[in-house]
C-alpha positions as a Markdown table, in Angstrom:
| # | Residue | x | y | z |
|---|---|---|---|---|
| 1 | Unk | 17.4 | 146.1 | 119.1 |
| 2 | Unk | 15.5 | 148.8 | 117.4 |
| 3 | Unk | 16.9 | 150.0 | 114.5 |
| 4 | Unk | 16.2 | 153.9 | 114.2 |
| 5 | Unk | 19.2 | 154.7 | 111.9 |
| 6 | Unk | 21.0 | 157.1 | 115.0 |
| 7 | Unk | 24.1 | 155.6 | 116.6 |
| 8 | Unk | 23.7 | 153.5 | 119.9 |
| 9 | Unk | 24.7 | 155.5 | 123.3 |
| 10 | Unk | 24.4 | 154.7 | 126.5 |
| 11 | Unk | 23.5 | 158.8 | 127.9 |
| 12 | Unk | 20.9 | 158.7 | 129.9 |
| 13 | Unk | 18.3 | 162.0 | 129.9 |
| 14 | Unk | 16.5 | 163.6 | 132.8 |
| 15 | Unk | 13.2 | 164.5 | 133.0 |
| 16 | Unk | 12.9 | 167.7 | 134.5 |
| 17 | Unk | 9.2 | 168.5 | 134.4 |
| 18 | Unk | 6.7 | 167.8 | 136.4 |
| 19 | Unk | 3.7 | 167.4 | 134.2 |
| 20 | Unk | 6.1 | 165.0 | 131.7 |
| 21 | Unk | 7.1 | 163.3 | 134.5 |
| 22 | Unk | 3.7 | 162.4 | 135.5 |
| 23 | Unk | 2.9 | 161.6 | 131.9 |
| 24 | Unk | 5.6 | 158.9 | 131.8 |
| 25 | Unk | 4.5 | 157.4 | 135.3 |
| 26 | Unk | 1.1 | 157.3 | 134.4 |
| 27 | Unk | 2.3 | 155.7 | 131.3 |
| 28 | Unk | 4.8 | 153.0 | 132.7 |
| 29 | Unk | 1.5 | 152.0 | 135.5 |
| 30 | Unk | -0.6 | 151.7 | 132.7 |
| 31 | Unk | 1.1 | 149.0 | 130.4 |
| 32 | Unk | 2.8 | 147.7 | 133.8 |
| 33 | Unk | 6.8 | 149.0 | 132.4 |
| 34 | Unk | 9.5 | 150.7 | 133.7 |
| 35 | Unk | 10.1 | 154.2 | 133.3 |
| 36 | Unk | 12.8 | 153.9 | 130.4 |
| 37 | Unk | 10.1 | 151.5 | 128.3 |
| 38 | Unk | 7.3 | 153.5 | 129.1 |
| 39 | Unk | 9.6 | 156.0 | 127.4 |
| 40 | Unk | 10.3 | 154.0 | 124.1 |
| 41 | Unk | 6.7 | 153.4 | 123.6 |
| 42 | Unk | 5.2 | 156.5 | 123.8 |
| 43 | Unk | 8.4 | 158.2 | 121.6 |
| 44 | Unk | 8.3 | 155.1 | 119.4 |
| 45 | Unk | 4.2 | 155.9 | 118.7 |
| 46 | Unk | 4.8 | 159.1 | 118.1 |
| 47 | Unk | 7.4 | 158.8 | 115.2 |
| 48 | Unk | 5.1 | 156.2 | 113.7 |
| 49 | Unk | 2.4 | 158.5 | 114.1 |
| 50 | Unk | 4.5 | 161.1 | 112.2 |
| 51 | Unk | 5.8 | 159.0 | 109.4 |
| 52 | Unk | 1.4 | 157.9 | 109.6 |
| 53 | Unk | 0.8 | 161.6 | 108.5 |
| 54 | Unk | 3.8 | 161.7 | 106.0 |
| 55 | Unk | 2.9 | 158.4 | 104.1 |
| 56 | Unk | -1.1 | 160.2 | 104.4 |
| 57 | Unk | 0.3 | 163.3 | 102.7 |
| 58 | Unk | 1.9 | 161.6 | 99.9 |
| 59 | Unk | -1.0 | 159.5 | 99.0 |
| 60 | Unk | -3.1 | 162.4 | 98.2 |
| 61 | Unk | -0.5 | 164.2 | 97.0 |
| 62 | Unk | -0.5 | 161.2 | 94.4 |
| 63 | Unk | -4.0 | 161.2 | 94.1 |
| 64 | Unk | -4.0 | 164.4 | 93.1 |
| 65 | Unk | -1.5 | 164.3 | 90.4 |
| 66 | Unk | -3.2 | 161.5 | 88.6 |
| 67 | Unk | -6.4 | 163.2 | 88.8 |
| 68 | Unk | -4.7 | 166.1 | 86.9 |
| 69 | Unk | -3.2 | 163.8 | 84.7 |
| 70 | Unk | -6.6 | 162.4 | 83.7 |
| 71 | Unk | -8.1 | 165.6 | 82.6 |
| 72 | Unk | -7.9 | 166.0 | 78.8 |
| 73 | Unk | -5.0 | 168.3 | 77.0 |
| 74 | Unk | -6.6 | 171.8 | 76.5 |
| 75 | Unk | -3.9 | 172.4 | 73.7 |
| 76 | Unk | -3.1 | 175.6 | 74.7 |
| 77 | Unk | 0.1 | 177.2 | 75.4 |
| 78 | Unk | 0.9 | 177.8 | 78.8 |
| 79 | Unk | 4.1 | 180.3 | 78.3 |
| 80 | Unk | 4.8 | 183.9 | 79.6 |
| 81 | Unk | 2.4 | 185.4 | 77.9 |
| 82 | Unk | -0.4 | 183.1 | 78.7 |
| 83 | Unk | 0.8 | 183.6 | 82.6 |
| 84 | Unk | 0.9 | 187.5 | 82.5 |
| 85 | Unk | -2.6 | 187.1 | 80.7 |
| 86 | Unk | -3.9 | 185.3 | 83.4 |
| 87 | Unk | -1.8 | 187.8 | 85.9 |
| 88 | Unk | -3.3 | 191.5 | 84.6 |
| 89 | Unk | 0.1 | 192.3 | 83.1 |
């Protein structure tokens, strides 16, 4: 069973849209599924797809900061009065 960290129910949904609907059909004929599966995959490919873009995110975020980190110290002092300087105040 796939773990997705939400407890297991057995409520069923319904689908009450015509152009999901034929989304899901189109879906489930495709990879030869049931409805239900057809379902899991394409919700399943989605969250990897999100958590994709998160881990994406982070890694420049990361490559960001050490490229900071790499430029030299300037020695200066960056305190209020260097920020309302820099500010017009």
């Amino acid at each position: 069973m796939l773990d997705i960290g939400y407890p297991e129910t057995t409520m069923a949904f319904h689908v009450r849209d015509k152009a999901t609907d034929t989304l899901v059909r189109k879906l489930a004929d495709q990879r030869g599924v049931g409805l239900t599966e057809a379902v899991r995959l394409a919700v399943s490919a989605e969250l990897r797809r999100k958590d994709a873009g998160i881990d994406e995110k982070l890694r420049q975020m990361r490559e960001l900061s050490h490229a900071v980190a790499r430029r030299p110290k300037t020695g200066l002092k960056a305190d209020k009065a260097f920020f309302d300087e820099m500010s017009g105040d």
